[in-house]
N, CA, C and O atoms as CSV, one atom per row, in Angstrom:
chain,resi,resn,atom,element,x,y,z
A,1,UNK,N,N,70.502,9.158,87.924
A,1,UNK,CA,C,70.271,10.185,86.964
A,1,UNK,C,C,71.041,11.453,87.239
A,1,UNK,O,O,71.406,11.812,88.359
A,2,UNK,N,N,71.268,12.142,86.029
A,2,UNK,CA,C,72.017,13.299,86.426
A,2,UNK,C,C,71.028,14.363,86.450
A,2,UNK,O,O,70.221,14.385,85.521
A,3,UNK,N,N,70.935,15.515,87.633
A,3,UNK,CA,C,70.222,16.003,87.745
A,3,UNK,C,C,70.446,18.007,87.581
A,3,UNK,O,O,69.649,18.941,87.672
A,4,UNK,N,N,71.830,17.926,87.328
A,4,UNK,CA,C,72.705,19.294,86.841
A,4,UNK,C,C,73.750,19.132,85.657
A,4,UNK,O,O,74.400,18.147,85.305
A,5,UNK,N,N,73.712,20.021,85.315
A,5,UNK,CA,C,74.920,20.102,84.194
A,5,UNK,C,C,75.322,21.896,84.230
A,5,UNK,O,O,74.772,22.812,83.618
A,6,UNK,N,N,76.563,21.937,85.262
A,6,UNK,CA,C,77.562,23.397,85.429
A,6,UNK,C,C,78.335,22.979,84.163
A,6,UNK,O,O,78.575,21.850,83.734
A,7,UNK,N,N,78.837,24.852,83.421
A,7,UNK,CA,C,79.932,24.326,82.669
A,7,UNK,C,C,80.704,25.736,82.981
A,7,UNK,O,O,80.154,26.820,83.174
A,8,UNK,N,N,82.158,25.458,82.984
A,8,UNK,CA,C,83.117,26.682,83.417
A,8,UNK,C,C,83.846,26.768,81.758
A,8,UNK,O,O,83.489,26.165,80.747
A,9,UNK,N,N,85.004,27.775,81.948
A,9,UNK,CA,C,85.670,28.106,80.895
A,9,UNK,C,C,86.767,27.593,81.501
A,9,UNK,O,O,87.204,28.490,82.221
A,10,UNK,N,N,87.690,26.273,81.627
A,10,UNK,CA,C,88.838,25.974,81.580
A,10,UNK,C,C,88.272,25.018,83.041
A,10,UNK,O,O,87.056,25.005,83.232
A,11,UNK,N,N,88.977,24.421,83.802
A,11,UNK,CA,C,88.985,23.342,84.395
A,11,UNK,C,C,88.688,24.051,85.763
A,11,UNK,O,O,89.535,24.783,86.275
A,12,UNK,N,N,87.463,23.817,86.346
A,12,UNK,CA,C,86.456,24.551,87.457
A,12,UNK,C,C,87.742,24.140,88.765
A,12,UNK,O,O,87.907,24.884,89.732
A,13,UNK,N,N,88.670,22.664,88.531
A,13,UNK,CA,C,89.453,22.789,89.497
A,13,UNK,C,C,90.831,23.394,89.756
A,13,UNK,O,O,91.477,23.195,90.785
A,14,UNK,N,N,91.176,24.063,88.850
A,14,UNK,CA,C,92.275,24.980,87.894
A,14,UNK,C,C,91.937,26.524,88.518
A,14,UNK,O,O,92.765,27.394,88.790
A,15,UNK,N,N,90.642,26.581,88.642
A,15,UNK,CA,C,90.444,28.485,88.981
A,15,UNK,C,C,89.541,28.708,87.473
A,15,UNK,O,O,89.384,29.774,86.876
A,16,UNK,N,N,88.954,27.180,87.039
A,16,UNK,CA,C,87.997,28.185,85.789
A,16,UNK,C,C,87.012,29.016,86.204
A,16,UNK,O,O,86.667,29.276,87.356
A,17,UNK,N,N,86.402,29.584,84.724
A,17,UNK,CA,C,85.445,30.787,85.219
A,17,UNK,C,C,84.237,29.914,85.430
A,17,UNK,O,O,84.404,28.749,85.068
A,18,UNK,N,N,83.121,30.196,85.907
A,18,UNK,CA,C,81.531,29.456,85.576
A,18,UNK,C,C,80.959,30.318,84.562
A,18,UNK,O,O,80.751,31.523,84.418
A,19,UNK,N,N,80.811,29.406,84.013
A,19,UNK,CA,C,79.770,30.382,83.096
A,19,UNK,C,C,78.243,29.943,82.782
A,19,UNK,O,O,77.536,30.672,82.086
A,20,UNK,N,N,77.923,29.137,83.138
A,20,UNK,CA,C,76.430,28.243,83.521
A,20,UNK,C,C,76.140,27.189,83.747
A,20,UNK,O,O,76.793,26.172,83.513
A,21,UNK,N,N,74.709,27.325,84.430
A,21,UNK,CA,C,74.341,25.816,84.960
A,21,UNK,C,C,72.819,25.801,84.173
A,21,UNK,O,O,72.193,26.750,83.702
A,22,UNK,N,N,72.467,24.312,84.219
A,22,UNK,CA,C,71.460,23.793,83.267
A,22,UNK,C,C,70.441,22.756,84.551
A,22,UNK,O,O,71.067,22.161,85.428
A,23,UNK,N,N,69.430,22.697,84.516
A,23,UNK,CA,C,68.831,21.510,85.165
A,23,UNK,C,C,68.750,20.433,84.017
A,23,UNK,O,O,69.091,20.762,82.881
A,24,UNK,N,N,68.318,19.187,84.277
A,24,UNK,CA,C,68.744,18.216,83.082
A,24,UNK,C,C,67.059,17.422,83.451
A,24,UNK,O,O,66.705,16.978,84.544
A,25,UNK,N,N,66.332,17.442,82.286
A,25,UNK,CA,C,64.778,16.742,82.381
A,25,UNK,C,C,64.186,18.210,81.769
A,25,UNK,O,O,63.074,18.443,82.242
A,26,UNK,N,N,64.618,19.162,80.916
A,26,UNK,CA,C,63.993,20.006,80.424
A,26,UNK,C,C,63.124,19.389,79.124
A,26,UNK,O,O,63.541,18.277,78.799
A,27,UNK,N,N,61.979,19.893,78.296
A,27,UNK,CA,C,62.005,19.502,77.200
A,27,UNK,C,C,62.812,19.873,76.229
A,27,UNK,O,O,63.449,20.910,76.039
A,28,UNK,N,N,62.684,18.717,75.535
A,28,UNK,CA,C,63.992,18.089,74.702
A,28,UNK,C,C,63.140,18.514,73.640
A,28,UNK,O,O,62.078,17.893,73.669
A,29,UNK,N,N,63.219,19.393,72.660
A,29,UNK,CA,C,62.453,19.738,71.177
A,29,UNK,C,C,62.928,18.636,70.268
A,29,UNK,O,O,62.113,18.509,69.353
A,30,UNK,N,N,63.642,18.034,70.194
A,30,UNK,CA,C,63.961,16.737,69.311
A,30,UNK,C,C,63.635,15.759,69.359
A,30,UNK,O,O,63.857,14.989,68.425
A,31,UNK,N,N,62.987,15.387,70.439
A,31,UNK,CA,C,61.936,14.406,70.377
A,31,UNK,C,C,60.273,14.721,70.508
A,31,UNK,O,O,59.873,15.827,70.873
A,32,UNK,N,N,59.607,13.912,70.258
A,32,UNK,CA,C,58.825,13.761,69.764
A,32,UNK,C,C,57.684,13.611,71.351
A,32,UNK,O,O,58.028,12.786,72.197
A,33,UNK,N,N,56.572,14.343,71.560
A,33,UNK,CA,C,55.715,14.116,72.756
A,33,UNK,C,C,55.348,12.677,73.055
A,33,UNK,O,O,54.895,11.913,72.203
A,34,UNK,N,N,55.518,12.432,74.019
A,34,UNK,CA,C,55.113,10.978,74.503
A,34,UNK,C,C,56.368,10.164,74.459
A,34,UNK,O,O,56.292,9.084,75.046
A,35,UNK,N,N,57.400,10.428,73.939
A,35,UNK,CA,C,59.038,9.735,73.940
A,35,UNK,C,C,58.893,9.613,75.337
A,35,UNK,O,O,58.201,10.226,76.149
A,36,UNK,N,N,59.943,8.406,75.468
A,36,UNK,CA,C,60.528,8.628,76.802
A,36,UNK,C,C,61.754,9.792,77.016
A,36,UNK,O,O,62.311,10.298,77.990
A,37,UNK,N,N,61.824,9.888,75.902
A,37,UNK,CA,C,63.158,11.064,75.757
A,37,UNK,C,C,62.219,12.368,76.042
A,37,UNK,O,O,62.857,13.400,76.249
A,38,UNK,N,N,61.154,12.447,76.072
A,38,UNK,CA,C,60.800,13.795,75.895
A,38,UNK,C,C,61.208,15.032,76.517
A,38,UNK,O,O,61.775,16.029,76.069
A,39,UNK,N,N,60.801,14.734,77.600
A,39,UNK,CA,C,61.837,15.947,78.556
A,39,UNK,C,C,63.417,14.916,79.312
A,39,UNK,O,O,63.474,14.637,80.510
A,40,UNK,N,N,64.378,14.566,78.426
A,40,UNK,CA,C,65.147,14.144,78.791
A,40,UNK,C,C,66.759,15.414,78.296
A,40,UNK,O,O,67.973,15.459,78.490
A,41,UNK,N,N,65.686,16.223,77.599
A,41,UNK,CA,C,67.018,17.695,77.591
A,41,UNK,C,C,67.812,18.317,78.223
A,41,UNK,O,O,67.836,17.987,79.409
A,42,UNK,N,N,68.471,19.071,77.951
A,42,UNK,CA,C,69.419,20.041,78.493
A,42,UNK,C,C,69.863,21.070,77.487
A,42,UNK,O,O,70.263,20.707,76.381
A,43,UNK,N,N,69.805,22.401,77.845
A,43,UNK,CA,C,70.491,23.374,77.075
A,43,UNK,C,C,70.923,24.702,78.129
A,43,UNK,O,O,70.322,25.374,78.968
A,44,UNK,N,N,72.491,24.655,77.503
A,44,UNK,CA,C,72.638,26.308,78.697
A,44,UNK,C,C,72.967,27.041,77.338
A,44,UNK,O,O,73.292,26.571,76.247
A,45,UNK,N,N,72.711,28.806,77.900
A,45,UNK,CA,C,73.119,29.338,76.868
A,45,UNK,C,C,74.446,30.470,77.802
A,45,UNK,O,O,74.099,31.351,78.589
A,46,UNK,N,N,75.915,30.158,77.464
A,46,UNK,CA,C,76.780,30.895,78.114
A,46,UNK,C,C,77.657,31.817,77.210
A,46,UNK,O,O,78.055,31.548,76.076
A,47,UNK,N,N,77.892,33.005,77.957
A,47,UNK,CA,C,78.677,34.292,77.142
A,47,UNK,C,C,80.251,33.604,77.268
A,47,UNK,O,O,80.505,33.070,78.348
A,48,UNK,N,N,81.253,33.596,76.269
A,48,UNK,CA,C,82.549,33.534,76.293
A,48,UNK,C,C,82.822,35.091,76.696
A,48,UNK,O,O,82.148,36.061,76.352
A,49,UNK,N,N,84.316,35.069,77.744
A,49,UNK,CA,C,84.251,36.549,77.958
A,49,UNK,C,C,85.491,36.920,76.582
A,49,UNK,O,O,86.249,36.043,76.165
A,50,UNK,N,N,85.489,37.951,76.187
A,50,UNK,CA,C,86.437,38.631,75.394
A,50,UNK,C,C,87.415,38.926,75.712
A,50,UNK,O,O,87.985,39.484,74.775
A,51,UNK,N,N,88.118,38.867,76.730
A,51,UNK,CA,C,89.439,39.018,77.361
A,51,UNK,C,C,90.276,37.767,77.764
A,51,UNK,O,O,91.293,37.744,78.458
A,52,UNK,N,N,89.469,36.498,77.038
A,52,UNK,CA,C,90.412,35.562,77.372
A,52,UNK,C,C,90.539,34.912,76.145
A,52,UNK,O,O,90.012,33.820,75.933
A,53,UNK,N,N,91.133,35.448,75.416
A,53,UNK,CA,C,91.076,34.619,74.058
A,53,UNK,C,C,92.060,33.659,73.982
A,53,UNK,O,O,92.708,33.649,75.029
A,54,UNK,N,N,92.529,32.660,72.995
A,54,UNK,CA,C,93.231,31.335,72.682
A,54,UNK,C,C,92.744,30.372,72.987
A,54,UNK,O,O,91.552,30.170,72.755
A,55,UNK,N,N,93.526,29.483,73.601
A,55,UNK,CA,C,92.960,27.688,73.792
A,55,UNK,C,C,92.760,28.046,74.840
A,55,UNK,O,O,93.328,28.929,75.482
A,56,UNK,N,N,91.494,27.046,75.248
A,56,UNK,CA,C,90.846,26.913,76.471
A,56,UNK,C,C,89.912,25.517,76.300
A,56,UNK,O,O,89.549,25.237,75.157
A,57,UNK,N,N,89.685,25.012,76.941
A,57,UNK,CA,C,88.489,23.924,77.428
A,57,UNK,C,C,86.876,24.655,78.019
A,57,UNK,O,O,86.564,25.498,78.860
A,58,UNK,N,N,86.322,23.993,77.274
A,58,UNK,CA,C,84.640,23.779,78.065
A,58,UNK,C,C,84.748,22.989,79.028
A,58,UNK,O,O,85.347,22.030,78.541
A,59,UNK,N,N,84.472,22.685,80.521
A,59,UNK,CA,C,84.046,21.700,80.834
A,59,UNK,C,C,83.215,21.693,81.719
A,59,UNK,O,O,83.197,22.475,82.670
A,60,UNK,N,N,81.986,20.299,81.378
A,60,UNK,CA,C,80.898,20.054,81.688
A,60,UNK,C,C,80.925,19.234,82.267
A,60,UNK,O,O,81.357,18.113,81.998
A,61,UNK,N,N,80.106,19.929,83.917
A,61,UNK,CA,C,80.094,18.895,85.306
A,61,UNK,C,C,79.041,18.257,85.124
A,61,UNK,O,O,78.183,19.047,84.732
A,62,UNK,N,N,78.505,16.851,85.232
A,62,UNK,CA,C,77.467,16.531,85.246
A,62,UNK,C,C,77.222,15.777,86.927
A,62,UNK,O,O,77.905,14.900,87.455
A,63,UNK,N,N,76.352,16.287,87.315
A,63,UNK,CA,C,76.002,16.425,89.479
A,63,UNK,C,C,74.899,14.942,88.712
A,63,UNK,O,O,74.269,14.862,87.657
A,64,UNK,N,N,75.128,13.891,89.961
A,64,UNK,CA,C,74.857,12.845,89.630
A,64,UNK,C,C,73.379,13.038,90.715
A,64,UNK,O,O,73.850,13.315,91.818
A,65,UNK,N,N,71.956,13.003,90.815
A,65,UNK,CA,C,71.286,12.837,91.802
A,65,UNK,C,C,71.159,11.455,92.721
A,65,UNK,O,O,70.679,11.392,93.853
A,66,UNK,N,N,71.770,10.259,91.858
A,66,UNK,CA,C,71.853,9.608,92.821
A,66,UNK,C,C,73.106,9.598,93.999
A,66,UNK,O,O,72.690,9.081,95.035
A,67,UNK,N,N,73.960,9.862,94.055
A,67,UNK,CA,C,74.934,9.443,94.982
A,67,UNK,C,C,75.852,10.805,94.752
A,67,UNK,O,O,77.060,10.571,94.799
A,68,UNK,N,N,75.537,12.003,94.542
A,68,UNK,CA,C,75.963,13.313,94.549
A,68,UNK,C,C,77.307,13.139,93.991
A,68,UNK,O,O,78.003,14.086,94.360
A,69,UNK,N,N,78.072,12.176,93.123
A,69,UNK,CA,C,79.200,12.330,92.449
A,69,UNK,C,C,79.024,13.110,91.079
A,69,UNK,O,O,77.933,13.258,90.529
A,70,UNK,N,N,79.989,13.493,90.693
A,70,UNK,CA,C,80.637,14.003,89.114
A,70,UNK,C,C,80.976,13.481,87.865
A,70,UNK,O,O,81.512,12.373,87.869
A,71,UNK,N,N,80.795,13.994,86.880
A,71,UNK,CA,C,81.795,13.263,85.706
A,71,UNK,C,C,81.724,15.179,85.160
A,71,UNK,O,O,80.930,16.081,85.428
A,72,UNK,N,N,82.760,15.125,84.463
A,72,UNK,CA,C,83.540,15.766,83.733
A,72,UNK,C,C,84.011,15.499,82.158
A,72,UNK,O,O,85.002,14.825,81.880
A,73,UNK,N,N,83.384,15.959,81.441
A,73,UNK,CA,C,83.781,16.381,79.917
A,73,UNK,C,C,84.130,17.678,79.694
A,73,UNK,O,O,83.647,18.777,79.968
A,74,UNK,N,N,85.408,17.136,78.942
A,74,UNK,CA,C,86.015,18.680,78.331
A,74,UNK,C,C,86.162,18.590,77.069
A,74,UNK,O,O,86.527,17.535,76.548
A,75,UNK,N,N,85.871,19.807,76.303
A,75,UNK,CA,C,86.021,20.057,74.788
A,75,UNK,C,C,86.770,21.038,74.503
A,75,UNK,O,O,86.369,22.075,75.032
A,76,UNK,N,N,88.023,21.196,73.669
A,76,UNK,CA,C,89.060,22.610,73.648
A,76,UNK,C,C,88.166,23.562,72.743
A,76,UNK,O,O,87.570,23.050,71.796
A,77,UNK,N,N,88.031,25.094,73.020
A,77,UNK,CA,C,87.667,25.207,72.486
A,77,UNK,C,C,88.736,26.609,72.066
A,77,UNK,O,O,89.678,26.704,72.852
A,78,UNK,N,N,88.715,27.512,71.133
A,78,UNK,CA,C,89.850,28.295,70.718
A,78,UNK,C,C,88.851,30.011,70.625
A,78,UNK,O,O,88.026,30.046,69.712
A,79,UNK,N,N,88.935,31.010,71.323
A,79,UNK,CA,C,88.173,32.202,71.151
A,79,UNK,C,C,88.992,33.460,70.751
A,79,UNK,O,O,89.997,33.942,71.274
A,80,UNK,N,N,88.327,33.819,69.761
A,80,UNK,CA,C,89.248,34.816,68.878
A,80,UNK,C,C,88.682,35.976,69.529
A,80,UNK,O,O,89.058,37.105,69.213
């Protein structure tokens, strides 16, 4: 199970910024009480800074609790 979710502004192994971390087993408001999904959520809420505007990537570490590895998703995202 994954038991974190960090997300930086551009590639955390690049020199991105952090801009938050999430625990993952929060409640999930989209499901329904008694789901097995119920607390199977996650939500961060992170500031884009204003001094770095254009293309950039999100990317989201997900910290594995079993065997302390990674995965990595990135999404471009563009800040005016």
């Amino acid at each position: 199970g994954v038991d974190r979710v960090d997300v930086f502004l551009d590639s955390r192994d690049s020199g991105g910024l952090f801009l938050g971390s999430t625990q993952v087993g929060i409640a999930n408001p989209s499901q329904t009480s008694g789901s097995q999904f119920a607390n199977s959520g996650w939500h961060v809420t992170v500031n884009l800074p204003k001094n770095q505007t254009g293309l950039h990537t999100l990317a989201f570490y997900a910290h594995s609790s079993v065997n302390g590895g990674e995965m990595v998703v990135e999404v471009p995202v563009t800040i005016q």
